[in-house]
ZANUFI-737702 format. One record per residue (C-alpha): x, y negated, z; residue number from 0; residue in one letter. Coordinates in Angstrom, 2 decimals. Layout:
N
@X->X; Y->Y; Z->Z; fipa->NUM; bator->A;
...
***
This chain:
299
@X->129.59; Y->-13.84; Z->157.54; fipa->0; bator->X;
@X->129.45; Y->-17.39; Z->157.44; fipa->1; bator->X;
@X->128.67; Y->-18.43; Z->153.66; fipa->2; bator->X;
@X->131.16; Y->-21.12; Z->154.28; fipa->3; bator->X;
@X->133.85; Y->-18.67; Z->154.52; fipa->4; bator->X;
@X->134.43; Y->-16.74; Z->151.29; fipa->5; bator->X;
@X->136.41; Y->-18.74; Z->148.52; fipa->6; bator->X;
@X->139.82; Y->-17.35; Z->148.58; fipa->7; bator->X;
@X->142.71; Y->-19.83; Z->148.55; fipa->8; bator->X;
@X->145.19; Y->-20.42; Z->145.98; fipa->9; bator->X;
@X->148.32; Y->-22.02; Z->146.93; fipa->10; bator->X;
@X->149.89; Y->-24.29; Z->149.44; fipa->11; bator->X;
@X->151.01; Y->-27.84; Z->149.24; fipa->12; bator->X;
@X->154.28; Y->-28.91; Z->148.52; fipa->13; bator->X;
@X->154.69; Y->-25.50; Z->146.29; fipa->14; bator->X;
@X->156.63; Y->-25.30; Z->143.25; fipa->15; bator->X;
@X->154.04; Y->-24.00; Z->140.86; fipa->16; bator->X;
@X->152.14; Y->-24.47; Z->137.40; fipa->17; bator->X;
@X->149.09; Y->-25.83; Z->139.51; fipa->18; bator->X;
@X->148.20; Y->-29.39; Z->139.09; fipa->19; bator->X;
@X->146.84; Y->-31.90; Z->141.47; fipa->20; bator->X;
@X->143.02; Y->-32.89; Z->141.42; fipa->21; bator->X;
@X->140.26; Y->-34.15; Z->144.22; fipa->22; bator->X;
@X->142.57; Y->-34.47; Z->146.59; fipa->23; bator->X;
@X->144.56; Y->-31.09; Z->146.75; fipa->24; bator->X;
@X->146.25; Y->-28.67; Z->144.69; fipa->25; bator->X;
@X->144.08; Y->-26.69; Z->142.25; fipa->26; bator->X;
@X->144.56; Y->-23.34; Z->140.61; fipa->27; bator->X;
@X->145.60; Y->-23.02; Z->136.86; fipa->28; bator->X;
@X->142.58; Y->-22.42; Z->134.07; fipa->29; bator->X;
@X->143.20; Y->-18.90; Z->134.14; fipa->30; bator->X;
@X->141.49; Y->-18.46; Z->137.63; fipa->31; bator->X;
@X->138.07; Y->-18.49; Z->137.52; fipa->32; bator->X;
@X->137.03; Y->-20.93; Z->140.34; fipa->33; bator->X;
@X->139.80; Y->-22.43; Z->143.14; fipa->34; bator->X;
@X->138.61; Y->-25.31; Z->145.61; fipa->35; bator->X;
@X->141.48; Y->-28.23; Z->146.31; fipa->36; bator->X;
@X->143.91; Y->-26.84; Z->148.26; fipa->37; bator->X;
@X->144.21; Y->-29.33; Z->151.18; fipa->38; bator->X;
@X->144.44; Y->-29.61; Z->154.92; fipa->39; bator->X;
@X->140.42; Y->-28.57; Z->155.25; fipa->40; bator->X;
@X->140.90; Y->-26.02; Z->152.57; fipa->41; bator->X;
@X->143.91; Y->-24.78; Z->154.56; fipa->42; bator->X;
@X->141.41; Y->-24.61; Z->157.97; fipa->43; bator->X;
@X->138.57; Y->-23.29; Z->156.35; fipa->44; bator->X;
@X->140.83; Y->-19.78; Z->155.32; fipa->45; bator->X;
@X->142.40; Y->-19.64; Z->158.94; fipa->46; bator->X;
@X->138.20; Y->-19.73; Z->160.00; fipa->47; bator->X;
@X->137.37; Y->-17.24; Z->157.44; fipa->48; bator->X;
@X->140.30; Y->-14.54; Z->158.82; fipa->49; bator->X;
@X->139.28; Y->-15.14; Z->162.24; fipa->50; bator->X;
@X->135.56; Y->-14.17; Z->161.26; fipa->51; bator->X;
@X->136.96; Y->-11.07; Z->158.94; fipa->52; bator->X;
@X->138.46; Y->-10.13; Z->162.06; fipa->53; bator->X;
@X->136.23; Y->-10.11; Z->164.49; fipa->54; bator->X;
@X->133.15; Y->-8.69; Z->162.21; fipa->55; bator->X;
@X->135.52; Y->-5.72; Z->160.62; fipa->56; bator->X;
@X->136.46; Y->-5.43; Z->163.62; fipa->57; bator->X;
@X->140.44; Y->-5.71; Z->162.85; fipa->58; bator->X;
@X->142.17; Y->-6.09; Z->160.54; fipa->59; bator->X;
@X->141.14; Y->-3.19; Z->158.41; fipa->60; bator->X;
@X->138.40; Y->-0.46; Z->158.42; fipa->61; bator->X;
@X->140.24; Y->2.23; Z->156.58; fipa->62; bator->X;
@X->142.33; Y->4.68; Z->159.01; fipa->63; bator->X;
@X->145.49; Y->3.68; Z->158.46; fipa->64; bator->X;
@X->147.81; Y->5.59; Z->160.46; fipa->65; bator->X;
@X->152.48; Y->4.77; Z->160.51; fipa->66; bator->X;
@X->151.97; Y->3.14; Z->156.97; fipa->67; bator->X;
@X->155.44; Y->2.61; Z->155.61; fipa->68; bator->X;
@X->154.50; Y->-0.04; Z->153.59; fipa->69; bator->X;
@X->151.61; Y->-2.78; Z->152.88; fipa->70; bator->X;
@X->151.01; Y->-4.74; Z->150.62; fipa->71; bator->X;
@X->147.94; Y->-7.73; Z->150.14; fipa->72; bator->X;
@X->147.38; Y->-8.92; Z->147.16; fipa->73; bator->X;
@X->146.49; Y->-12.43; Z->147.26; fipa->74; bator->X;
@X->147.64; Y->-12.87; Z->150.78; fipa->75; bator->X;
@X->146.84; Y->-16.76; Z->151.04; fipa->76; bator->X;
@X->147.71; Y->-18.09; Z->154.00; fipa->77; bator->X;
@X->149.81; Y->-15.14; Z->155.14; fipa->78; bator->X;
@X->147.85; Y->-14.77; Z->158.19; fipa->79; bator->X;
@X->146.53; Y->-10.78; Z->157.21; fipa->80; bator->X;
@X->149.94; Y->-9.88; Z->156.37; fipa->81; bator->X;
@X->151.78; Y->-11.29; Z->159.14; fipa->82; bator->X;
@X->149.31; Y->-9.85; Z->161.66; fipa->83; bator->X;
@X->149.61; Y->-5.84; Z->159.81; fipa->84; bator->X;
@X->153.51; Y->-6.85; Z->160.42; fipa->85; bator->X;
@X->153.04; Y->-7.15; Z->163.57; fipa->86; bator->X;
@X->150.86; Y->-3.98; Z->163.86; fipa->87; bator->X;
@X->152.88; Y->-1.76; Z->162.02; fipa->88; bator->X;
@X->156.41; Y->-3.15; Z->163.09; fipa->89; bator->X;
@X->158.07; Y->-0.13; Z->161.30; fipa->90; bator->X;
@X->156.23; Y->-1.37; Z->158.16; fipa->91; bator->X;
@X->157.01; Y->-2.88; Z->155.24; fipa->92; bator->X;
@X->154.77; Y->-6.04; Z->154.13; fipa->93; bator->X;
@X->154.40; Y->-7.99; Z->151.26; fipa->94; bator->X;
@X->152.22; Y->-10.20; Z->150.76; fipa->95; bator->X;
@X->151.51; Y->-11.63; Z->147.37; fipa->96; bator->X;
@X->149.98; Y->-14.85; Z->145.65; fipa->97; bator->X;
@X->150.03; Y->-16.92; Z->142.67; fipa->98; bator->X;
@X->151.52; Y->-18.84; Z->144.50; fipa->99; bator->X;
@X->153.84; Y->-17.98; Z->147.47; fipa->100; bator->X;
@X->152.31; Y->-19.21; Z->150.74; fipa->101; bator->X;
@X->153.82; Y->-21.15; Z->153.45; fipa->102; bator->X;
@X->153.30; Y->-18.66; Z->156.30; fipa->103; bator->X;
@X->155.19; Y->-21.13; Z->158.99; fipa->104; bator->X;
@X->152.17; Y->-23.19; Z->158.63; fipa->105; bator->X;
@X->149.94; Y->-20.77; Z->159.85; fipa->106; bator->X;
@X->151.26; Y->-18.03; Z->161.86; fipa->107; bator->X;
@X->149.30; Y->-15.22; Z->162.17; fipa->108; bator->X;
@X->147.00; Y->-14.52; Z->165.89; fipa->109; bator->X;
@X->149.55; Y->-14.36; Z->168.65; fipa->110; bator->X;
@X->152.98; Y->-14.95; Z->166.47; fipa->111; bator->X;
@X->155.60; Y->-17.50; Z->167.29; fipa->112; bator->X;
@X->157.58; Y->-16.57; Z->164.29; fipa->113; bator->X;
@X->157.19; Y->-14.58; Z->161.01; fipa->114; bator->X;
@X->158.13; Y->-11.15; Z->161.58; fipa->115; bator->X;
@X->161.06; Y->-9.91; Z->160.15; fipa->116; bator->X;
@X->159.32; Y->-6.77; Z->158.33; fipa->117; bator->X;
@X->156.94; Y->-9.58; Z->156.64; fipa->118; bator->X;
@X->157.95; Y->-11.10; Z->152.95; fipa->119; bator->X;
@X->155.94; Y->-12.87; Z->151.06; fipa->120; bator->X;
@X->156.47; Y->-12.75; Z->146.50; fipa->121; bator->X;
@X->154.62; Y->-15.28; Z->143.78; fipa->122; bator->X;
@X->152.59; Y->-12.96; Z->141.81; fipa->123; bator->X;
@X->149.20; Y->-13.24; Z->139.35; fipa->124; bator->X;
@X->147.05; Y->-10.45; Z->140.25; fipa->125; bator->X;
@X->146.00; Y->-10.47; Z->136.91; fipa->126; bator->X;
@X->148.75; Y->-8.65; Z->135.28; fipa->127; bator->X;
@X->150.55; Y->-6.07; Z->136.24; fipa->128; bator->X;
@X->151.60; Y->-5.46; Z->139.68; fipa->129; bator->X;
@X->155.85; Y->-5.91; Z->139.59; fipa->130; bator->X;
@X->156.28; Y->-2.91; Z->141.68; fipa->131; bator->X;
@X->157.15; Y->0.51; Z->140.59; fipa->132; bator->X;
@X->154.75; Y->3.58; Z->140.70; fipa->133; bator->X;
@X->153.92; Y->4.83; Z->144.66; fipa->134; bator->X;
@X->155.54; Y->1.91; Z->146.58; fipa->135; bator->X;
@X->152.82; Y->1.49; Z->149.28; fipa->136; bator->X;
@X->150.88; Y->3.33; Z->151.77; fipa->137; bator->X;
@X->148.29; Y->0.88; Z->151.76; fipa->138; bator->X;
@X->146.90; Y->-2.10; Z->149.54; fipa->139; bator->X;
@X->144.88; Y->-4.51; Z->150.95; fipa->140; bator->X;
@X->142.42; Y->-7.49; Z->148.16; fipa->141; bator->X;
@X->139.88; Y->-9.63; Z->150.02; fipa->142; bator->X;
@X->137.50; Y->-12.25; Z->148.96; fipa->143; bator->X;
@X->139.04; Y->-12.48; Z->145.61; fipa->144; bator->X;
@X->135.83; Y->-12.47; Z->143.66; fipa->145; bator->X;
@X->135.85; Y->-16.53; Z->142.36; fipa->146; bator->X;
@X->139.38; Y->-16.02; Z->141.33; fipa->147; bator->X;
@X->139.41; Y->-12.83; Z->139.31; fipa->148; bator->X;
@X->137.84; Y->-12.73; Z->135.99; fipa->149; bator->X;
@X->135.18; Y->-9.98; Z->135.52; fipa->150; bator->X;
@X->137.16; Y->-7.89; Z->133.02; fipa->151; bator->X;
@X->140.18; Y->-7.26; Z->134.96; fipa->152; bator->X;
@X->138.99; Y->-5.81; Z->137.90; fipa->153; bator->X;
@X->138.59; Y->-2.63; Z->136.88; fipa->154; bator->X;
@X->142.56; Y->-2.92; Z->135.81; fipa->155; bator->X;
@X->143.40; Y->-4.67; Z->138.75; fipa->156; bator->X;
@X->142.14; Y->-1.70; Z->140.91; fipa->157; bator->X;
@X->143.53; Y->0.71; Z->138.82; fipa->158; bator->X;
@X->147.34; Y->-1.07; Z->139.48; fipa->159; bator->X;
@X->146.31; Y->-0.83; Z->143.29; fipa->160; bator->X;
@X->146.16; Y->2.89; Z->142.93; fipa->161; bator->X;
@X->149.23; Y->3.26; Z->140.86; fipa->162; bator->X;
@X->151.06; Y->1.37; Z->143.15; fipa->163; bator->X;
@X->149.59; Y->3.09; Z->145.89; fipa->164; bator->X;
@X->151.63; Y->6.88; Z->147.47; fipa->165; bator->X;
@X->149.56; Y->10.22; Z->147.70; fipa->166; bator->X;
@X->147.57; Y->9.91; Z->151.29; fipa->167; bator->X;
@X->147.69; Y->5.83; Z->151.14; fipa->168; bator->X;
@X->144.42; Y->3.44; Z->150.71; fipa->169; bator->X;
@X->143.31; Y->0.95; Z->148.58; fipa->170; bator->X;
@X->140.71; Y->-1.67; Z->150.94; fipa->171; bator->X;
@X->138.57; Y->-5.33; Z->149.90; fipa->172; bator->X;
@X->136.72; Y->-7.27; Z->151.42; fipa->173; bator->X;
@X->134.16; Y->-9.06; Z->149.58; fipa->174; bator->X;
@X->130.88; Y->-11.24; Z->149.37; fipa->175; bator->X;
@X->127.73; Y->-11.66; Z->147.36; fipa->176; bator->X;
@X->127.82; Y->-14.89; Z->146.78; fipa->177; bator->X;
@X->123.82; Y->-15.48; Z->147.13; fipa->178; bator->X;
@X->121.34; Y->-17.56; Z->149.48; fipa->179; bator->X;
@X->120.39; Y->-15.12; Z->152.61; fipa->180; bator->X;
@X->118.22; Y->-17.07; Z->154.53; fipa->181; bator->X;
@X->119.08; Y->-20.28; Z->153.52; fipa->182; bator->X;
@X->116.41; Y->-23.05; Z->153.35; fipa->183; bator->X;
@X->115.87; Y->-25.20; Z->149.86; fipa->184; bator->X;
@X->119.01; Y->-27.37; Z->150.15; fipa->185; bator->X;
@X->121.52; Y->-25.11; Z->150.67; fipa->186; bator->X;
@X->120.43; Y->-22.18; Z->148.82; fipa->187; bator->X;
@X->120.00; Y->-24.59; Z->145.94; fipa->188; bator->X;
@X->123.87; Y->-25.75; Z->146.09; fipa->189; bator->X;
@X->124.58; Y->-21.56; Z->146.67; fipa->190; bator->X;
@X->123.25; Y->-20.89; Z->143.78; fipa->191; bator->X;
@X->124.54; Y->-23.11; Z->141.34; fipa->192; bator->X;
@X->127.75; Y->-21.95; Z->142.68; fipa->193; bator->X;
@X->127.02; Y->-18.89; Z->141.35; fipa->194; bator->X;
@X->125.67; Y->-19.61; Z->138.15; fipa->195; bator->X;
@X->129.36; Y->-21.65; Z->137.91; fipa->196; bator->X;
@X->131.43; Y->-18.42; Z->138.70; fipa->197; bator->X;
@X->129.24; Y->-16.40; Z->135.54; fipa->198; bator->X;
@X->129.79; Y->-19.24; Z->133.24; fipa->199; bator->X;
@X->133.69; Y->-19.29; Z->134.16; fipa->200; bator->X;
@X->133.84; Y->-16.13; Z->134.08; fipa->201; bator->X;
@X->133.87; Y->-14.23; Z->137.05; fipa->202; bator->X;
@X->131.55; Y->-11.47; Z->138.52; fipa->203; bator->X;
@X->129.26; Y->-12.96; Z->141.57; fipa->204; bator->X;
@X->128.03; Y->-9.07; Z->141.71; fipa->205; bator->X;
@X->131.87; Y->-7.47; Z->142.13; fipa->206; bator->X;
@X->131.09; Y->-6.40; Z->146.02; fipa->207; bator->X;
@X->128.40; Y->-3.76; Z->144.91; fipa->208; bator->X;
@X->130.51; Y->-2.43; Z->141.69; fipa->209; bator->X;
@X->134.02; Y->-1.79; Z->143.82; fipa->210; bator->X;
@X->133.08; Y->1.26; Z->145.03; fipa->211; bator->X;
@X->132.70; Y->2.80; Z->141.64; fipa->212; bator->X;
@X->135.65; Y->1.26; Z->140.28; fipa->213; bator->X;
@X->137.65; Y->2.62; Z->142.91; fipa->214; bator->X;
@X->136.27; Y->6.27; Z->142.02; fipa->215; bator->X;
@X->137.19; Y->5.47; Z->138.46; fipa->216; bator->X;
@X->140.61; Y->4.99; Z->139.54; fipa->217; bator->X;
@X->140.63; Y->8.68; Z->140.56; fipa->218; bator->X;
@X->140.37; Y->7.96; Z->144.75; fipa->219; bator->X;
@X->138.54; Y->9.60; Z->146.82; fipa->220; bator->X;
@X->136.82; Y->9.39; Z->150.26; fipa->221; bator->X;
@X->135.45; Y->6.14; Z->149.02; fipa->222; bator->X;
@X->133.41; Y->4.48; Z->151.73; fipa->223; bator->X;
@X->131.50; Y->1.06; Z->151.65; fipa->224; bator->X;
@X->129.42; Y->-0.25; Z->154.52; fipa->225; bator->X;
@X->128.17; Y->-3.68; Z->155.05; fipa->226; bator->X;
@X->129.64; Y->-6.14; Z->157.84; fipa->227; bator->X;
@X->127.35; Y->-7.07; Z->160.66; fipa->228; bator->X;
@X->127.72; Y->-10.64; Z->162.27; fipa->229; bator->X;
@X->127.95; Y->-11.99; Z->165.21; fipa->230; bator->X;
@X->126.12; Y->-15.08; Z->166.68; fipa->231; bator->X;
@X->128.29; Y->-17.89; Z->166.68; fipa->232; bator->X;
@X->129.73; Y->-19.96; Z->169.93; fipa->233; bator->X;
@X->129.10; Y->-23.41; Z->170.18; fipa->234; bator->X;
@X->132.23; Y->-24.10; Z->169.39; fipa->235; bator->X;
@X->131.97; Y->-21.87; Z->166.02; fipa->236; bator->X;
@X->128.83; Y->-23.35; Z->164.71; fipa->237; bator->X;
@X->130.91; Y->-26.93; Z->165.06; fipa->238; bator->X;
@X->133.23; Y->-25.67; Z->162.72; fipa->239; bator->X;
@X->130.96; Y->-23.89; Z->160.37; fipa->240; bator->X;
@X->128.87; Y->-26.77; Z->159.99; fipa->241; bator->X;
@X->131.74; Y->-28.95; Z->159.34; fipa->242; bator->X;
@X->133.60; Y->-26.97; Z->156.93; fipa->243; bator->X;
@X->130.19; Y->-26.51; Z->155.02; fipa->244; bator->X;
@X->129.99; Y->-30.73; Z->154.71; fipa->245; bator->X;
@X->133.23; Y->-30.54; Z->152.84; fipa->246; bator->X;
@X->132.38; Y->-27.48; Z->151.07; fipa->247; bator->X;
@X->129.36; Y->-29.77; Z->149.63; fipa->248; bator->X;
@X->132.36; Y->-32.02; Z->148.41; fipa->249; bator->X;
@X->134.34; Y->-29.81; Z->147.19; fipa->250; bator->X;
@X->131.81; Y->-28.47; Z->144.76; fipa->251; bator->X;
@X->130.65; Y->-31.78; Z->143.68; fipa->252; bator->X;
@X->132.83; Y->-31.83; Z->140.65; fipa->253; bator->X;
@X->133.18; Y->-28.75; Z->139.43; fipa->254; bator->X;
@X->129.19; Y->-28.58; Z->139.23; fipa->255; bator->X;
@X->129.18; Y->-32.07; Z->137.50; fipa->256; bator->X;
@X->131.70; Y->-30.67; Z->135.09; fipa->257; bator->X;
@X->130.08; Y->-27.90; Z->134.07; fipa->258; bator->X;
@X->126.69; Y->-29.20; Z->133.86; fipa->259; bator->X;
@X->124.71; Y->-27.33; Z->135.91; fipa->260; bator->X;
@X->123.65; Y->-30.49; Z->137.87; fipa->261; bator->X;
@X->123.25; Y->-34.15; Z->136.93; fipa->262; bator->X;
@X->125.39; Y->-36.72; Z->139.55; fipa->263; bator->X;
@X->121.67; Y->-37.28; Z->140.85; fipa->264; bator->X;
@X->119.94; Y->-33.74; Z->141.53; fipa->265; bator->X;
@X->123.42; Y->-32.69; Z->143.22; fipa->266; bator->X;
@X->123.56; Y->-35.85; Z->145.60; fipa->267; bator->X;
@X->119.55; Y->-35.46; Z->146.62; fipa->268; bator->X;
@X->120.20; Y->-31.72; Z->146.93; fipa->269; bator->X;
@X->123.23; Y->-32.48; Z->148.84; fipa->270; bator->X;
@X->121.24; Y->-34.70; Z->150.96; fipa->271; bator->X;
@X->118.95; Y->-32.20; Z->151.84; fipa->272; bator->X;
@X->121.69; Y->-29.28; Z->152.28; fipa->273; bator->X;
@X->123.38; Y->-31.58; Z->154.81; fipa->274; bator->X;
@X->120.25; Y->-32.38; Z->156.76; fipa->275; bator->X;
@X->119.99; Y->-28.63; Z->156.95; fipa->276; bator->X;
@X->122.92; Y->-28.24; Z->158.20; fipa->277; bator->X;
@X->122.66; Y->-30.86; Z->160.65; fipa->278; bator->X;
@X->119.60; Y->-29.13; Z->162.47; fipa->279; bator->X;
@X->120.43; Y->-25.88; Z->162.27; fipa->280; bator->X;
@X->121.38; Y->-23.44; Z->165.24; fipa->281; bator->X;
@X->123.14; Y->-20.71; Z->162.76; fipa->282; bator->X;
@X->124.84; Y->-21.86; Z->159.30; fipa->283; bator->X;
@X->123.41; Y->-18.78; Z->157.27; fipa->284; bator->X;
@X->125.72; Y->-15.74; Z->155.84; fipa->285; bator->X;
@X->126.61; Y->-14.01; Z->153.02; fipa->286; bator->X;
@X->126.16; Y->-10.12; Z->153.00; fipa->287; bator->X;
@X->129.82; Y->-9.14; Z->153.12; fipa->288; bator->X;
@X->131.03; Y->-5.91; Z->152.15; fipa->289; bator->X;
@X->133.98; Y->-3.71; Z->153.15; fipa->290; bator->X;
@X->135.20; Y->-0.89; Z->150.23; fipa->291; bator->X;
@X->138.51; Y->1.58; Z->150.42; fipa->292; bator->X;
@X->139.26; Y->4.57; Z->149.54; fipa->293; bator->X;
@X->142.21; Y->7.31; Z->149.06; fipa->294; bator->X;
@X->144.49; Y->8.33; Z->146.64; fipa->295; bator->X;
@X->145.05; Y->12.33; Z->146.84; fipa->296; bator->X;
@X->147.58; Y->13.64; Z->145.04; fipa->297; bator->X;
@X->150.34; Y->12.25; Z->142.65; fipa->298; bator->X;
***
């Protein structure tokens, strides 16, 4: 997938919520590892990224769900996923949950004039406990939560998945490895920093290749993993890649400053060179994106 297309969003504007405002959006609380502003590009950039999800999976899930009677996605964002398995499953229950509800009537989900009415969205910190009793869903649903969720707790998180989760349901995520493939200096240079800034806050750049065994741990089986394959963008795609990737170049700026990975001047010339890349480039590079779920058997 696009390597534009993997930060996972926080909140919405306007939101009531212990986030505070900074570079020109709302930004996450210390407790999450690494948020970008959460602004009108920020807000574009997810819709992009669940289009691509989409289309690569293809769907809007890989494990074989059948008349789920309940869903639930754990840092639902935008509401798009959730609204979309609504509509999929209209016998369904669906909850979708984020630190900080979303605004779902700003972004519908594919096809929707309205939220449906099996859809419901709670404020939630998917690092504590999940507030729902033992065996409430047939399927859970995490993806690209790796820059918000701090190394230690995934193993827990995963383990409240399953709890939550009822005898024949699945757990599923979607995540990337957030590392140059076949990017040139620039880019791979500002990729890279990125991840030395998710270790150093905290989170776990490698989580996409460790899922699989932490979902074992948690006692499911079936466990499959398999890598996404890409398509070659439109025209019209590569526009928007290669714009959201000049304000993803922004967006980073200060958190690499702050940290002091870069100096003001190696970021700006390596920014420079990045953009140029960009610029002349007939595919904005990927990340290798991976898709994990498996079953929970049994009570």
């Amino acid at each position: 997938m696009s390597w534009l297309m993997f930060w996972r969003r926080r909140d919405e504007p306007g939101a009531v919520s212990p986030h505070h405002m900074a570079h020109g959006g709302l930004v996450a609380p210390d407790r999450v590892p690494f948020s970008l502003p959460k602004n009108i590009r920020e807000t574009y950039r997810l819709d992009q990224q669940h289009y691509f999800l989409r289309r690569d999976l293809p769907g809007n899930h890989a494990a074989p769900l059948s008349r789920p009677g309940a869903i639930l996605d754990i840092g639902c964002g935008t509401g798009r996923w959730a609204m979309e398995l609504a509509a999929e499953f209209p016998h369904a229950r669906v909850v979708g949950m984020d630190i900080v509800m979303p605004q779902p009537h700003k972004s519908l989900g594919f096809g929707l004039d309205s939220i449906p009415a099996n859809a419901s969205f709670i404020e939630g910190d998917a690092t504590h406990p999940l507030p729902f009793p033992d065996a409430s869903f047939d399927f859970v649903h995490l993806r690209m939560m790796y820059p918000a969720i701090p190394a230690p707790v995934w193993p827990s998180l995963l383990r409240e998945a399953a709890r939550v989760l009822r005898p024949g349901g699945w757990v599923e995520s979607v995540e990337a490895l957030p590392f140059p493939k076949r990017e040139r200096e620039g880019m791979a240079t500002i990729i890279l920093w990125f991840t030395e800034l998710l270790r150093e806050r905290g989170a776990d750049p490698l989580a996409a290749l460790k899922i699989a065994g932490w979902l074992r741990d948690c006692g499911l089986t079936h466990v499959e993993s398999r890598e996404l394959s890409h398509t070659a963008p439109t025209p019209e795609v590569l526009e928007h890649d290669k714009e959201s990737a000049y304000g993803l170049i922004d967006d980073m700026r200060a958190a690499v400053l702050a940290a002091d990975i870069a100096t003001p001047q190696q970021y700006d010339q390596v920014a420079t060179r990045a953009r140029l890349e960009i610029q002349h480039s007939a595919q904005v590079g990927g990340f290798n994106t991976y898709v994990l779920y498996g079953q929970k058997i049994g009570g």
